[in-house]
C-alpha positions as CSV (number, residue, x, y, z in Angstrom):
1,X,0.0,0.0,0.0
2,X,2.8,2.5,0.8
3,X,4.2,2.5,-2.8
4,X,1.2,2.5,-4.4
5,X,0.9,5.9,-2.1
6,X,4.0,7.0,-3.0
7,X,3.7,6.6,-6.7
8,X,-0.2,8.0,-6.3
9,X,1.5,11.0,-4.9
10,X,4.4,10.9,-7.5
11,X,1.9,10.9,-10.4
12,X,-0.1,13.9,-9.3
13,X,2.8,16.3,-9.3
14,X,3.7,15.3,-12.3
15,X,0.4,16.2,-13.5
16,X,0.6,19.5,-11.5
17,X,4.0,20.0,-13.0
18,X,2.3,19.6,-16.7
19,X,-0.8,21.8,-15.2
20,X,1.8,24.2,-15.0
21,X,2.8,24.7,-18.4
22,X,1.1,25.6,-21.5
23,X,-1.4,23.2,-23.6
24,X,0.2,22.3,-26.8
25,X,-2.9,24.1,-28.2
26,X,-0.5,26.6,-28.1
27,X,2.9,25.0,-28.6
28,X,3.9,21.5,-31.0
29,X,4.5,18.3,-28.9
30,X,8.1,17.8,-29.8
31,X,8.4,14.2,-27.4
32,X,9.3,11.1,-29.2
33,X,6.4,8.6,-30.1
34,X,5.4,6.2,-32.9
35,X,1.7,6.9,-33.7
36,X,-0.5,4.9,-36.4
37,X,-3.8,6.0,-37.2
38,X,-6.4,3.2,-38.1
39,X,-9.5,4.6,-39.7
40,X,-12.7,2.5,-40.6
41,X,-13.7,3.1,-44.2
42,X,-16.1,0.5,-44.3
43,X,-19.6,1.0,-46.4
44,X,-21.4,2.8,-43.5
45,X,-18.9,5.3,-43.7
46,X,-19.2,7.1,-46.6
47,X,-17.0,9.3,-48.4
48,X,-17.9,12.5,-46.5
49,X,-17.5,11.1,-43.1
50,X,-14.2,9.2,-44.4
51,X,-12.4,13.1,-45.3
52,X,-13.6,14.4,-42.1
53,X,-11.8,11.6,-40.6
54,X,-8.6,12.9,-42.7
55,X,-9.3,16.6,-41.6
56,X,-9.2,15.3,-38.1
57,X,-6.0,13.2,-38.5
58,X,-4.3,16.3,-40.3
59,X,-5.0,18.5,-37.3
60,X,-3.7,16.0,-34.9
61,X,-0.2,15.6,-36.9
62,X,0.1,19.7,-37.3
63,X,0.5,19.5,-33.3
64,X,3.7,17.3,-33.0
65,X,6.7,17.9,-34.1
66,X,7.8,15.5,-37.0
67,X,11.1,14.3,-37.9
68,X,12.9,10.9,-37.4
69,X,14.5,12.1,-34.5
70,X,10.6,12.7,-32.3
71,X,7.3,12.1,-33.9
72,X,6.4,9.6,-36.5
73,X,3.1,9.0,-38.2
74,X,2.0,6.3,-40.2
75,X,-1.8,5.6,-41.8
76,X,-3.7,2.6,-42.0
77,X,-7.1,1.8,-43.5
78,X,-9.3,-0.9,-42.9
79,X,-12.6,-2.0,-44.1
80,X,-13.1,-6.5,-45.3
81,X,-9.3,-6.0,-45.7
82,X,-6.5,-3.6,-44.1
83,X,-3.9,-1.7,-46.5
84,X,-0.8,0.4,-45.6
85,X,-1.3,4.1,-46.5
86,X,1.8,5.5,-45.5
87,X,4.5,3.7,-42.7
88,X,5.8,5.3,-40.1
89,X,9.4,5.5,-41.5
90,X,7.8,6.8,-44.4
91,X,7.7,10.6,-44.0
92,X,10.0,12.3,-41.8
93,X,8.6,16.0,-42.3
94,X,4.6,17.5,-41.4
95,X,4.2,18.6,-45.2
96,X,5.3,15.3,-46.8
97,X,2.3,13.7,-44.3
98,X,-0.7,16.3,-45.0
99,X,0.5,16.0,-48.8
100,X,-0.4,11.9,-48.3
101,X,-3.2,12.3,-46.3
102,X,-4.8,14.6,-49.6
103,X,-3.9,11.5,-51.9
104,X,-6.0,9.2,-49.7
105,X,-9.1,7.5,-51.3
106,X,-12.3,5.7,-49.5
107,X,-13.1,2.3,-51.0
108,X,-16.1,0.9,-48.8
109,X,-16.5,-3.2,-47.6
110,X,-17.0,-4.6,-44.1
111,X,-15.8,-3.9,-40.9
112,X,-12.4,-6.3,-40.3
113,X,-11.4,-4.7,-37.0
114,X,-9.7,-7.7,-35.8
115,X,-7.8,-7.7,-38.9
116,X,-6.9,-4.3,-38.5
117,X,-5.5,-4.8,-34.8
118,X,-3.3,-8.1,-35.7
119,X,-2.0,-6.3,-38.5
120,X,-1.2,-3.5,-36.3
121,X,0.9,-5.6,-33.7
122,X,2.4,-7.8,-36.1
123,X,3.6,-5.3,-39.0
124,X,2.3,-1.5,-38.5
125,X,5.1,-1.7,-35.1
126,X,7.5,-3.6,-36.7
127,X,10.9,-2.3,-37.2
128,X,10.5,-2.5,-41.0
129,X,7.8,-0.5,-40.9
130,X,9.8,1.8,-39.0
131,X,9.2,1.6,-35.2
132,X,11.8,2.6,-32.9
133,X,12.8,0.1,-30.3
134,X,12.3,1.9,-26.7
135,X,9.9,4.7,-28.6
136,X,6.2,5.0,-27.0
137,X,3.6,3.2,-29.6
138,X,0.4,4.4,-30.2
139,X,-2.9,3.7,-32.4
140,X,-5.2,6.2,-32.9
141,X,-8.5,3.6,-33.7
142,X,-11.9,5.2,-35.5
143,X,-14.9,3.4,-36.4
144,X,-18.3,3.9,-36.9
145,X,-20.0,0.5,-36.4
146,X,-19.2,-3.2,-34.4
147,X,-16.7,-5.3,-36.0
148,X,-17.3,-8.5,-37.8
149,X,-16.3,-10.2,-35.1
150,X,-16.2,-9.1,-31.5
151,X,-14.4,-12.0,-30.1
152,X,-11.7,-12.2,-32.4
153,X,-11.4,-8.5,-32.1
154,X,-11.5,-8.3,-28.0
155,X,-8.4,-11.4,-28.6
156,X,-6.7,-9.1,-31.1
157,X,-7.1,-5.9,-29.0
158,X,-5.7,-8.0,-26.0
159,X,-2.6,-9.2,-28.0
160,X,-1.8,-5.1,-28.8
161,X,-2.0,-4.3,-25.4
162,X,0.6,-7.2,-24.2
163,X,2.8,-5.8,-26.5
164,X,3.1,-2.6,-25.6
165,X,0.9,-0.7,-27.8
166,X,-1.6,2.2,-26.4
167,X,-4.8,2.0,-28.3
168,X,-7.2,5.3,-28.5
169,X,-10.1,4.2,-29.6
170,X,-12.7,6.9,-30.9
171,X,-16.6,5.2,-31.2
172,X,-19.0,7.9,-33.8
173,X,-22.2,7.5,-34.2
174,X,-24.9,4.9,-32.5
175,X,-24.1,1.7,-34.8
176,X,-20.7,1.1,-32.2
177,X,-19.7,-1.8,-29.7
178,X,-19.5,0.1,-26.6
179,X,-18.2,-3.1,-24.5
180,X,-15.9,-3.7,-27.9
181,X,-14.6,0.1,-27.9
182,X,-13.6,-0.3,-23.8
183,X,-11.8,-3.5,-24.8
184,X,-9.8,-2.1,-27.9
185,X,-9.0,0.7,-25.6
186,X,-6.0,0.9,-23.2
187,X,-6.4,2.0,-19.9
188,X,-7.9,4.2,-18.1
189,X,-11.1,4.7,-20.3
190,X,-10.7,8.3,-19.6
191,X,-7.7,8.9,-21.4
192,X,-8.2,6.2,-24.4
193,X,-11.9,6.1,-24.9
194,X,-13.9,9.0,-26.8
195,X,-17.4,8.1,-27.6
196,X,-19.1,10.8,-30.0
197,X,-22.5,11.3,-31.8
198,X,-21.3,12.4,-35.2
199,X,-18.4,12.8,-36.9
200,X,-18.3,16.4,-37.2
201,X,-17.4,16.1,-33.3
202,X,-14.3,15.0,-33.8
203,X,-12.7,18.3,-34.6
204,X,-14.3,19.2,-30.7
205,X,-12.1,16.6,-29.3
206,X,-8.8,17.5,-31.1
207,X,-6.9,19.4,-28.4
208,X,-7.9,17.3,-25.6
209,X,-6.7,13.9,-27.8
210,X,-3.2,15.9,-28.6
211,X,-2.9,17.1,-25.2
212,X,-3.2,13.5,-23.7
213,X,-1.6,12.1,-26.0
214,X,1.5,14.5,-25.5
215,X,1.4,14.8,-21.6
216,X,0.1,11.2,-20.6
217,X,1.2,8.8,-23.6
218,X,4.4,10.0,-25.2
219,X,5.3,12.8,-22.0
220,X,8.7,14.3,-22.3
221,X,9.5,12.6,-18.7
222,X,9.9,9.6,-20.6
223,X,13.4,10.7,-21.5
224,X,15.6,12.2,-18.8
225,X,16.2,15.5,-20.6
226,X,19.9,16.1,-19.4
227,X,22.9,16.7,-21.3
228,X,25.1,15.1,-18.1
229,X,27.1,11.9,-18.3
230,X,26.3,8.4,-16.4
231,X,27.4,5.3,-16.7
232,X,24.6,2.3,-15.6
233,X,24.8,-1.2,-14.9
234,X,22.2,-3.9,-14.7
235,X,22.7,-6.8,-12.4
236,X,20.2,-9.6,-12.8
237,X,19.8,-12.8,-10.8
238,X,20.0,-16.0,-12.9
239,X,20.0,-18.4,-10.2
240,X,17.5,-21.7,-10.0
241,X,14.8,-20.0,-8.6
242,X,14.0,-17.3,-11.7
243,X,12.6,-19.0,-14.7
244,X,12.4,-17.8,-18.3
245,X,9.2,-15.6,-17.7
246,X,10.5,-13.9,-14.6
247,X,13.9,-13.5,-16.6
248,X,11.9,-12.4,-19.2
249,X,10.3,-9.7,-16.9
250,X,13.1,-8.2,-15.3
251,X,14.7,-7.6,-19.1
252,X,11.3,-5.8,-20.0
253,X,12.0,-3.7,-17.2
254,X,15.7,-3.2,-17.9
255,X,14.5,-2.3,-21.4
256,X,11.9,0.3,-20.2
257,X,14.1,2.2,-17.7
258,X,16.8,2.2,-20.9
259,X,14.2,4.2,-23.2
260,X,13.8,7.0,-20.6
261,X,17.8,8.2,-21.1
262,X,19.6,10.0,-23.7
263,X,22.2,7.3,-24.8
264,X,25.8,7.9,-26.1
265,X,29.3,8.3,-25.7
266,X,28.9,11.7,-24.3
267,X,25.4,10.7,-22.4
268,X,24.4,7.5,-20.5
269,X,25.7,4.4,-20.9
270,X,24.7,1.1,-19.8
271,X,26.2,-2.5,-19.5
272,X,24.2,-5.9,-18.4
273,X,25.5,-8.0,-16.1
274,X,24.0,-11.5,-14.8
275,X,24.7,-14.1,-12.0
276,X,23.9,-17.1,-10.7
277,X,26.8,-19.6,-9.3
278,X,29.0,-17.2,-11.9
279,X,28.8,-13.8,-13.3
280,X,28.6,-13.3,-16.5
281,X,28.5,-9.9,-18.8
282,X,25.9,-9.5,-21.3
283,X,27.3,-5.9,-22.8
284,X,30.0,-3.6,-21.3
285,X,29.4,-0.4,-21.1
286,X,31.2,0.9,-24.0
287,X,29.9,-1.6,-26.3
288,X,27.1,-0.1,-27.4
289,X,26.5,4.0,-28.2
290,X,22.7,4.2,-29.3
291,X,19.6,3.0,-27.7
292,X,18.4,0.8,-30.5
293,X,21.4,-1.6,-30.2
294,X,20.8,-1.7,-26.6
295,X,17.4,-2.9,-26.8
296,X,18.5,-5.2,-29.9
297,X,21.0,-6.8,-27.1
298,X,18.6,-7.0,-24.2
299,X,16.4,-9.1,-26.9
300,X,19.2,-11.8,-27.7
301,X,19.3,-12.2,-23.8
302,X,17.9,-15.9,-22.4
303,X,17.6,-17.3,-19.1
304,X,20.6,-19.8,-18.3
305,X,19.5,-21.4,-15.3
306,X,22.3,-21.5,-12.5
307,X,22.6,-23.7,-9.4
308,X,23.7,-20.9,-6.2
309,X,22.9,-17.6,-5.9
310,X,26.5,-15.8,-5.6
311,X,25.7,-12.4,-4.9
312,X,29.0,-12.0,-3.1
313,X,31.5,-12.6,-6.6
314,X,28.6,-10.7,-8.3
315,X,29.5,-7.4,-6.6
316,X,33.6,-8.0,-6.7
317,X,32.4,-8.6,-10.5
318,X,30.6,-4.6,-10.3
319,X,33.5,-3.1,-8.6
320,X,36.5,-4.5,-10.0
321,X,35.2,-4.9,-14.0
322,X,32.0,-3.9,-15.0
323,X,32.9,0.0,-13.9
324,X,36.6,-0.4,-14.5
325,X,37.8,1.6,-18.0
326,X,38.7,-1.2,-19.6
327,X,34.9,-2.5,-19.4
328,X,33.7,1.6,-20.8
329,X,33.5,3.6,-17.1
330,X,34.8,7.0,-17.7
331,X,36.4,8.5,-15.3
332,X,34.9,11.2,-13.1
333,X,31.4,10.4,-14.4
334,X,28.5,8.9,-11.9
335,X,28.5,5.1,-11.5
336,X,24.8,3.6,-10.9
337,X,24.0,-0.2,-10.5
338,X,20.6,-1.7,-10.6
339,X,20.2,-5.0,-8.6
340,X,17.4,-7.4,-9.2
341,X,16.9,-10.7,-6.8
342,X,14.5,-13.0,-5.5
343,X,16.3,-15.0,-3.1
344,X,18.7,-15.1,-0.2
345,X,22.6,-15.0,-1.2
346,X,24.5,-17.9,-1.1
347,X,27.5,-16.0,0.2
348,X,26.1,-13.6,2.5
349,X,29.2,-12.5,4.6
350,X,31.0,-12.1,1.3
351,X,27.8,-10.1,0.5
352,X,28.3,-7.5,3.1
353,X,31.5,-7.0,2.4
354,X,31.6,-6.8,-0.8
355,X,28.5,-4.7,-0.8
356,X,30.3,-2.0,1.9
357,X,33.4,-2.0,-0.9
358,X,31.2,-1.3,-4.4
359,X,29.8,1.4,-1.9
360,X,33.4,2.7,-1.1
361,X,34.3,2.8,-4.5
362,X,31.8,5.4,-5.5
363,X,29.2,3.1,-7.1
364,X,25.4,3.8,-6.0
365,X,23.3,1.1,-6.0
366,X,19.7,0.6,-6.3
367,X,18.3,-2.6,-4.7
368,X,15.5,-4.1,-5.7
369,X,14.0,-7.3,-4.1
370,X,11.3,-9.8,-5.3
371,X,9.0,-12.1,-3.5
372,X,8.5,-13.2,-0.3
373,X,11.9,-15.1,0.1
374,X,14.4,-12.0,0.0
375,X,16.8,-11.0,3.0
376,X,15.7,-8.1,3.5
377,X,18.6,-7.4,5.8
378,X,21.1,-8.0,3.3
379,X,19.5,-6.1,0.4
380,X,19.4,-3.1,2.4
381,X,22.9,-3.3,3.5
382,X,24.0,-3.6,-1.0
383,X,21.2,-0.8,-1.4
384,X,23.1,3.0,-0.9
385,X,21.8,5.1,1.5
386,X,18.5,6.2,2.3
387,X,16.6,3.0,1.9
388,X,13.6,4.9,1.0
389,X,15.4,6.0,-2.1
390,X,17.7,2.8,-3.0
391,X,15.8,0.0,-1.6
392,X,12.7,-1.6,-3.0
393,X,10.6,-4.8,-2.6
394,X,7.6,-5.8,-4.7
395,X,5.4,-8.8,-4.2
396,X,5.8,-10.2,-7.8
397,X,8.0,-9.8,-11.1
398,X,4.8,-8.3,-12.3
399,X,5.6,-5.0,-10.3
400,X,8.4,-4.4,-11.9
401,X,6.3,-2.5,-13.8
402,X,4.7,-0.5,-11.1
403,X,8.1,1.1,-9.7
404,X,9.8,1.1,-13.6
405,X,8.6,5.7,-14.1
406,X,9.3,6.2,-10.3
407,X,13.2,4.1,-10.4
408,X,14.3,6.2,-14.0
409,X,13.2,9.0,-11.9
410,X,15.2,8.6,-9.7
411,X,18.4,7.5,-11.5
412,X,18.2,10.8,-14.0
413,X,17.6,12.8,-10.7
414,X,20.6,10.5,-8.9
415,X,22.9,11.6,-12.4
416,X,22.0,14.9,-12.5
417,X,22.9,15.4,-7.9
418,X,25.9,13.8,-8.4
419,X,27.3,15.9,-11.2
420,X,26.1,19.0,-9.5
421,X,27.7,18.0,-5.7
């Protein structure tokens, strides 16, 4: 209950923070996002309602800021089939998308909204398509009427959703699903849900879409916007007692708290360590510069199930290589590691004193224990002082999720104190 208080309380200052500062009614979104517009243009359409539709799409895309670098739009239409209209890697300037969007024609059939989501997931996001690995992803979903086929379409809308895709979805008119729009949409309903009565009500809803999608979905947070140097390591337990899906977890978080930092030689680095009855490197520090090969090398990364749970060697293994310059640590730059477990060390005198020596050395370390079979004791004592800052425990794999915004917080704010004394 206390973290879910403490990220409650988190969240809405962040939103006071944003409160703060001018709508982008007023300014361009200039975050970086992937967003893919899905528009029905089945036969109940029509052609009048299908260019309002455009008009609407074009006045959402003139409030971001669009280059390769920060926002990218793509298009896709769906009626008894689904076609490409333009891919996100496509266009890389405003002009060359409301230029597309005016060579866009209506062509009329059923209502494949299943179709439309799987084809979302599995080639819309794709890399070849142009998606950014680490980049927020986004669908923008309009339709008039229920889909073909609601289950298929709830299973499809699931699949999105589990990986990693935010779905608006925008209802017109009285011929829609309502239970199928609340299960296309991501949550809360607030943010991803618009039900309206016509579709010349979408132009009403513009700003309030743009400003959500700016400030909630794809918020500038997401990156910690500093120009200051730090060098991060991940630590990851890889003993008997993790299996591939818990494995599996703790590298979707790694991969999340990567996207929120600027990466490069002269910004953050990170390297990957895991351990089990031996430590072993995944990538030093200096082996990769940008955030795509990162999360290209966090995706080759499987679960090698080990016997102990050496947590002493692991640390000797922190101070003495991962942060050495030889292993990419430049010198007089902050040193961060990030320490995953789920069970008691095997070596827990070593522990201590190994953990009191990474400590001495000038490396912070953030702690974080899961499940109920953790020594608490012992965590705290590798975790850098305060606890309430360096220490965490969560109930599940599943919340690594929950602390993932709060921890990156942290870190960027952890970078930035250091540097600044």
């Amino acid at each position: 209950m206390k973290l879910l208080e403490v990220l409650a309380i988190t969240t809405i200052t962040l939103i006071v923070f944003a409160a703060q500062t001018k709508g982008i009614t007023n300014r361009k979104c200039g975050s970086q996002g992937d967003i893919v517009f899905v528009l029905d243009e089945s036969g109940s359409i029509g052609l009048y309602n299908f260019k309002s539709m455009l008009s609407f799409v074009k006045d959402i895309v003139k409030k971001f800021v669009v280059n390769k670098k920060q926002i990218q739009f793509g298009l896709v239409t769906y009626s008894s089939g689904v076609d490409t209209d333009f891919r996100l890697n496509t266009y890389s300037d405003t002009q060359s998308i409301l230029n597309a969007l005016g060579r866009v024609g209506y062509s009329g059939g059923g209502t494949n909204t299943a179709g439309a989501l799987q084809y979302l997931r599995t080639t819309s996001f794709s890399s070849m398509y142009g998606h950014r690995p680490g980049v927020p992803k986004l669908a923008i979903v309009i339709t008039d009427g229920a889909s073909n086929n609601y289950q298929e379409t709830k299973q499809q809308a699931k699949l999105a959703h589990s990986k990693g895709i935010k779905i608006m979805a925008i209802g017109v008119g009285g011929g829609t699903n309502q239970q199928e729009l609340l299960d296309i949409a991501s949550d809360p309903d607030s943010k991803f849900l618009f039900e309206l009565n016509s579709f010349s009500a979408l132009d009403a809803i513009k700003n309030q879409l743009a400003d959500i999608v700016c400030k909630d979905v794809i918020p500038e947070s997401t990156v910690c916007k500093t120009s200051m140097k730090g060098d991060i390591v991940f630590l990851l337990d890889n003993s008997g007692s993790i299996n591939p899906i818990r494995f599996g977890k703790m590298v979707s978080f790694a991969r999340d708290i990567v996207s929120h930092f600027s990466v490069g030689r002269n910004e953050v680095q990170f390297g990957m360590d895991v351990y089990a009855q031996t430590t072993r490197v995944q990538f030093k520090l200096n082996q990769y510069s940008t955030k795509q090969e990162i999360v290209q090398a966090l995706g080759r990364m499987r679960y090698t199930k080990g016997r102990k749970t050496n947590m002493g060697d692991a640390l000797l293994h922190l101070r003495t290589k991962s942060f050495s310059t030889a292993y990419g640590h430049r010198k007089g730059v902050p040193k961060l590691a990030i320490i995953i477990t789920d069970g008691f060390s095997s070596q827990r005198q070593r522990t201590l004193s190994e953990a009191s020596l990474v400590h001495a050395s000038g490396v912070t370390v953030m702690a974080i224990g899961v499940g109920m079979d953790t020594n608490k004791r012992v965590l705290r004592a590798i975790a850098s002082d305060p606890d309430s800052t360096y220490y965490f425990h969560i109930n599940s794999f599943s919340g690594l999720k929950t602390i993932e915004k709060k921890l990156s917080t942290k870190t960027c704010s952890q970078v930035r104190n250091i540097i600044q004394g």
